[in-house]
C-alpha positions, -999 to 999 in steps of 0.1 A, spaced: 60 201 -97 46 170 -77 15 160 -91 3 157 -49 9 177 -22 2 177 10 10 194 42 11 196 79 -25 176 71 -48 175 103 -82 154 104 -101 155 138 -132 137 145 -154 152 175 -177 129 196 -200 136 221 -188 127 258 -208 100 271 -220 112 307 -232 95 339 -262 106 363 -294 130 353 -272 164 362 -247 152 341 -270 145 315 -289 179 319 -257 200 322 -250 179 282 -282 194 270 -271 228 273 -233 232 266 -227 202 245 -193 187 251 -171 165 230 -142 143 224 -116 149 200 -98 123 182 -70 136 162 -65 104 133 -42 124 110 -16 152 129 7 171 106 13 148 77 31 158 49 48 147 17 51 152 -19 46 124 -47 56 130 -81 42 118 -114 48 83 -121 58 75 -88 41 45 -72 44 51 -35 34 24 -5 18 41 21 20 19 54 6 18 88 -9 -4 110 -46 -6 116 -54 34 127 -24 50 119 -47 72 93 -40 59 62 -78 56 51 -84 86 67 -53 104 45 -63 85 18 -103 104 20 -88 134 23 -74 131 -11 -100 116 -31 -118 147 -19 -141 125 5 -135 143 35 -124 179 45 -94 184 65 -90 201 97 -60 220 86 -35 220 63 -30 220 24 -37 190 -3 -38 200 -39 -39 168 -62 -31 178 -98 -37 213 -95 -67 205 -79 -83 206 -41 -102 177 -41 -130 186 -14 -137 215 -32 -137 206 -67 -147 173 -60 -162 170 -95 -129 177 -115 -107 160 -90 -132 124 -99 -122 129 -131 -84 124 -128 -87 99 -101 -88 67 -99 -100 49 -65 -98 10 -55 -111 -1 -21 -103 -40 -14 -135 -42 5 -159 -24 -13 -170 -26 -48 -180 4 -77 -194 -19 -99 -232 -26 -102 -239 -60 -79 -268 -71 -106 -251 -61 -134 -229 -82 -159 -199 -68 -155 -197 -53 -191 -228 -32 -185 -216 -18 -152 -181 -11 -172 -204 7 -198 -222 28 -174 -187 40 -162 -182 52 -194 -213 75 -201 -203 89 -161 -174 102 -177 -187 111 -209 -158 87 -229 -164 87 -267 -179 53 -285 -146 46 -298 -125 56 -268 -144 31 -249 -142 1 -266 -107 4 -273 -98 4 -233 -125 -22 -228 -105 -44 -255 -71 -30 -239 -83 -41 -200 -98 -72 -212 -68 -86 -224 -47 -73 -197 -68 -88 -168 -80 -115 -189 -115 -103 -186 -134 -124 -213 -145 -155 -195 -170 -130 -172 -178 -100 -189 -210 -113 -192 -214 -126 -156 -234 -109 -128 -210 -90 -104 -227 -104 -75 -217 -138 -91 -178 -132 -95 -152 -144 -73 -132 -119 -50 -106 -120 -78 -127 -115 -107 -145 -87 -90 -110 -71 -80 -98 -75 -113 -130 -56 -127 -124 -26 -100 -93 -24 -116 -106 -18 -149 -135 2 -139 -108 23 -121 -85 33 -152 -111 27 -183 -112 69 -184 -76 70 -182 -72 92 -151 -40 103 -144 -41 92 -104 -44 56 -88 -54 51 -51 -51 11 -40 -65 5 -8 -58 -33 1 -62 -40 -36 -53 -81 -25 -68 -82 3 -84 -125 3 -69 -131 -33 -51 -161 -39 -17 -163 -54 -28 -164 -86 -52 -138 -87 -26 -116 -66 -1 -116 -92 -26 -110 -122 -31 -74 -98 4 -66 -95 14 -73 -133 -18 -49 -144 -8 -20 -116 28 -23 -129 27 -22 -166 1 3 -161 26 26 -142 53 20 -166 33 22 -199 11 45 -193 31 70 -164 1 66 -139 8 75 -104 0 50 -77 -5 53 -37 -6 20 -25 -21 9 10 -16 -20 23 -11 -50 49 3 -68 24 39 -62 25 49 -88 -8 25 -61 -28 52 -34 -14 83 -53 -23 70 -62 -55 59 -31 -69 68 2 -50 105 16 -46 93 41 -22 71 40 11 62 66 34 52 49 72 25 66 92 21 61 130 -6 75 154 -13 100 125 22 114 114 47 104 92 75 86 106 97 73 74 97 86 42 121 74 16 132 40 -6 132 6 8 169 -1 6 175 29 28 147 15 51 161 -17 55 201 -1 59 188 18 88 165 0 103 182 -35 102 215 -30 87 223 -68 89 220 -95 67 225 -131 67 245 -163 53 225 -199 52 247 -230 49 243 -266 48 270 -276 64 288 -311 75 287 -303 117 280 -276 141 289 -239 133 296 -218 161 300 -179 161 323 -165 137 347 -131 135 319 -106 126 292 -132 123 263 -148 153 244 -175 147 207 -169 150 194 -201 138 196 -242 134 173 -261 111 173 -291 94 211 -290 89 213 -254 81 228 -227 97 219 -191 100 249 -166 106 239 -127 108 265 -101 99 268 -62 93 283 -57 58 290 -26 67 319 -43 92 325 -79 75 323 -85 39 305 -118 25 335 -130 8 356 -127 42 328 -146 64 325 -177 32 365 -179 30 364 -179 68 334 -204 73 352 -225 43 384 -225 68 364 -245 93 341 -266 76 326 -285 45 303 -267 25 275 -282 4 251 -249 1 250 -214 10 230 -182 1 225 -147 14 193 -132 26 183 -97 30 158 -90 63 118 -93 51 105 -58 47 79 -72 70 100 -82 98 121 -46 98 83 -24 100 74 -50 122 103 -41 146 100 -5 138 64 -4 152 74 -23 183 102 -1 194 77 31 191 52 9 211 
């Protein structure tokens, strides 16, 4: 059984019209009018445990919006989401309690707290034995190399130290469910990697499912081996990233260094000059690798070459631009 389902999922917001001119605005007072703005439509899709998922879209596709809906923070208009056996805006309570929730933009720990207390207080929330406790504080410490700011003020951490304690005070009770919303969002390299290594050994040691949101396509290609795309509220892909990228931009291409100018090739355009390189697309579904090198090797000296697959972020890119 998928450990989340949901379908044909509808979120409306209604807003008063705005209205022009005093019989307009008397007619308002009396038969109330409104605009409907339909931010999820039909969405559906099944996630099973220990599956880490990207969910994509651009800015108001309804992926926050999805995303409430699930951690039982809104009601849906229509439709069906159980999440563990559980619907989550009507047993909000239980559902908290095998959740886990990350927002990039907004904190759950205690701004004048050390970071240890607000980490403790978690705890009692969720009722987790002495023992239990100090054992995952130990565990998370070492795994997002806590120790050097336990003791500091949240309101004094940096934007990866605080993310880094989200992350903790997201998992310290264990929950079985992990939502990232733009869990990099302003992190530096460094600090973006120390996320990804604790959200991936945490889904392959421990089975935790993961829906990931984000603008942040590296964190996608990194960690998740499926994404479902959302557009104008509805799902529009749903399925692994190699099939993405074989449908959406079958091509891929061959960089050389080469000793003069390359020209087109049988199977093979050139899409690019730079610095002495040459970039040559090709369909491998029509003209092996091997057969372009032996025929490029035919014509001219070669002192480097490599193969490169399209950016995930250039193929969604182009996805969103045909729609448009």
């Amino acid at each position: 059984m998928p450990i989340i389902h949901v379908e044909d999922l509808v979120k409306e917001f209604r807003r008063p019209k705005k209205h022009d001119g005093a019989f307009s605005t008397i007619r308002t007072l009396f038969t109330r009018q409104y605009t409907i703005n339909r931010a999820v439509n039909g969405v559906s899709f099944d996630v099973e445990p220990g599956e880490l998922v990207g969910y994509l879209g651009p800015n108001g596709a309804g992926k926050s919006t999805t995303i409430k809906m699930l951690t039982g923070i809104l009601e849906p208009t229509a439709g069906t989401v159980s999440v563990a056996g559980v619907t989550p805006w009507r047993q909000r309570e239980k559902n908290a309690r095998q959740i886990g929730v990350v927002f990039g933009q907004r904190s759950q720990l205690w701004w004048d707290l050390p970071l240890r207390d607000s980490l403790w207080l978690i705890g009692k929330l969720y009722d987790m034995p002495r023992e239990l406790f100090e054992a995952r504080q130990r565990q998370f410490t070492e795994l997002l190399a806590l120790g050097p700011f336990l003791d500091t003020p949240v309101r004094q951490l940096s934007l990866g130290q605080r993310m880094r304690g989200d992350l903790a005070a997201a998992m310290l009770y264990a929950p079985k469910i992990l939502y990232l919303d733009e869990p990099t969002v302003g992190l530096d390299v460094v600090a973006k990697e120390a996320v990804r290594t604790f959200v991936r050994e945490l889904n392959k040691e421990s089975g935790t499912t993961v829906i990931l949101t984000t603008h942040d396509l590296d964190d996608v290609e990194q960690l998740c081996e499926r994404v479902v795309l959302i557009d104008q509220g509805s799902v529009m892909y749903d399925g692994s990233i190699d099939t993405l990228r074989s449908r959406y931009a079958p091509y891929r291409e061959l960089v050389v260094h080469t000793d003069g100018q390359v020209s087109d090739l049988p199977g093979a355009t050139v899409t690019k000059h730079e610095d002495g390189r040459v970039w040559l697309r090709f369909d491998p579904q029509h003209t092996t690798a091997a057969d372009l090198i032996g025929s490029l090797l035919a014509r001219h000296t070669v002192s480097d070459l490599s193969i490169t697959e399209p950016q995930l972020e250039s193929v969604i890119r182009n996805i969103y631009a045909d729609r448009r």
